[in-house]
C-alpha positions, 0 to 999 in steps of 0.5 A: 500500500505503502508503495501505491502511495508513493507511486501515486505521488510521483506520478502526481509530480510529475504530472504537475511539472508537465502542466507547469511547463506546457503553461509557461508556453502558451499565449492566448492571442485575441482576434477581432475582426478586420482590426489587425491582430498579434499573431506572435511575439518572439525574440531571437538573438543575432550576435551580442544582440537580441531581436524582438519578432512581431507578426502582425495578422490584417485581413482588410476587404479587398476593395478598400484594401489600398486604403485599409493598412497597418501604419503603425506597430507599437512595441512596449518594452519595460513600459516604454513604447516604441512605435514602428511605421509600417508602409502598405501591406502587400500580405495579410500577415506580415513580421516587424523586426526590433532590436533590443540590444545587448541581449544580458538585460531582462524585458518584458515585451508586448505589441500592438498593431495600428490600422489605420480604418479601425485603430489599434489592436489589443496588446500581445500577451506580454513576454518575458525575456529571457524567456525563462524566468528565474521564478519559473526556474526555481519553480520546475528545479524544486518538483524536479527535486522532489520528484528526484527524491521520491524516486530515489526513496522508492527502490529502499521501500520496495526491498524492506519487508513489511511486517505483519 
């Protein structure tokens, strides 16, 4: 009984570690629309620099499509918005590339885009860069630990005899 239990619990952690994990990677992105829409946010390192790639989604009606454009992406980072002109798009989706620099500092990121008919987007699920956040870290490597405990306590329980 003693060893079910045991059992049970490992799997439960790591059950909960998987579910941790695939959370800290998944964006829920909002769509309206004809007004444009933040497809994804991602970072990307060239060099000593870090890059920061927007993919913006418009779908305007084709007969008002030459006047019915993105003008604007807007990247908010740390607070600070930076704003990103944008001539006509010849494609529903397209990407938009920003440089953060030195790639040893922390950001948070988030995006918006600005038609020029119906106004801005709703901002992008913020990011955290680097992506893997010291609390999100310290979170995995203590059920980790504990998992790695419990399994190493197993094998002792299984091979001491019960007594009746």
């Amino acid at each position: 009984m003693q060893m079910k239990r045991k059992l049970h619990f490992l799997i439960v952690a790591a059950s909960l570690l998987l579910i941790v994990a695939v959370t800290l990677q998944i964006q829920v992105q909002t769509a309206k629309a004809l007004v444009p829409s933040i497809v994804s946010v991602n970072t990307y390192v060239v060099g000593t620099s870090r890059w920061v790639n927007v993919t913006v989604n418009h779908t305007p009606p084709p007969a008002i499509g030459a006047s019915h454009y993105v003008s604007n992406v807007q990247i908010e980072v740390n607070g600070t918005a930076v704003d990103l002109s944008q001539s006509p798009q010849t494609t529903e989706t397209f990407s938009v590339q920003y440089n953060l620099g030195p790639n040893t500092n922390a950001y948070s990121v988030r995006a918006r885009a600005f038609c020029v008919v119906h106004g801005y987007s709703a901002f992008s699920n913020a990011i955290t860069i680097p992506e893997f956040t010291t609390t999100a870290f310290l979170l995995i490597t203590f059920l980790a630990t504990v998992v790695f405990l419990m399994a190493r306590k197993m094998p002792a329980a299984i091979q001491k005899p019960t007594q009746s």
